[in-house]
C-alpha positions in Angstrom: -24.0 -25.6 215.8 -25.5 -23.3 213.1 -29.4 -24.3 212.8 -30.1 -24.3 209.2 -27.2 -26.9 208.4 -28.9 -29.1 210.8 -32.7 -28.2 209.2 -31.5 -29.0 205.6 -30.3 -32.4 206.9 -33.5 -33.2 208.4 -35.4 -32.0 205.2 -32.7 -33.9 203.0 -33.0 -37.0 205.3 -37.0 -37.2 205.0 -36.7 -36.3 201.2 -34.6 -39.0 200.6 -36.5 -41.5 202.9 -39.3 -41.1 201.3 -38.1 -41.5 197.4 -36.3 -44.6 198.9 -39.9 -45.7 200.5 -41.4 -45.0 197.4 -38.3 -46.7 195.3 -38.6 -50.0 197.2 -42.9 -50.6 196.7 -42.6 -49.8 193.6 -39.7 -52.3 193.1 -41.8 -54.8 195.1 -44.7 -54.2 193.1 -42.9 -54.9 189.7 -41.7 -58.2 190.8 -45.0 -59.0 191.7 -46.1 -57.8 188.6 -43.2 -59.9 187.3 -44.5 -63.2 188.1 -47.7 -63.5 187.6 -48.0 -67.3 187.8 -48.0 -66.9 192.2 -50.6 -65.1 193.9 -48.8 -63.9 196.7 -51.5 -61.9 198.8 -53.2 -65.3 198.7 -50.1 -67.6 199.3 -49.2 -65.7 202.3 -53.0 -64.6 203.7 -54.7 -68.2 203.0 -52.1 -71.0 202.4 -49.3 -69.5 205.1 -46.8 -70.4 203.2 -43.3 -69.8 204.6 -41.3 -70.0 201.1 -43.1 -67.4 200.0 -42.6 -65.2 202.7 -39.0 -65.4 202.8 -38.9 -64.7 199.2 -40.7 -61.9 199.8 -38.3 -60.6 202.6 -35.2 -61.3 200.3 -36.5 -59.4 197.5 -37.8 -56.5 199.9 -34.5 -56.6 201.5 -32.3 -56.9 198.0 -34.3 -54.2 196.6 -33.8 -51.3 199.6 -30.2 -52.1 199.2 -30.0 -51.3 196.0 -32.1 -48.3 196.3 -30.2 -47.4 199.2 -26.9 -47.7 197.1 -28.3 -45.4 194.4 -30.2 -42.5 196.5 -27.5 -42.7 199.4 -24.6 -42.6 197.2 
């Protein structure tokens, strides 16, 4: 096993999780940006509303994929 293979896939690994990490909130943040008409902090904090939630998730979730297509390759 020849160390600095494996230490450039851990550094590559953590680079490219983070970009993804940082990829998907800011994603998240423009389609909350997006529509402006729900107040989601508020839907999901005061109101518990479920709908809202799983839109949430699905957007979250469609969003890493896509990032995950682009920075995984």
């Amino acid at each position: 096993m020849e160390w600095d293979k494996l230490g450039m896939g851990v550094v590559n690994a953590v680079a490219f999780g983070l970009v993804g990490i940082v990829l998907a909130i800011f994603g998240f943040k423009l389609f909350d940006w997006l529509s402006p008409k729900i107040d989601m902090e508020k839907e999901l904090a005061e109101k518990n509303n479920v709908a809202i939630a799983i839109v949430c998730g699905a957007v979250i979730l469609g969003i890493c994929y896509i990032v995950g297509q682009v920075v995984g390759g």
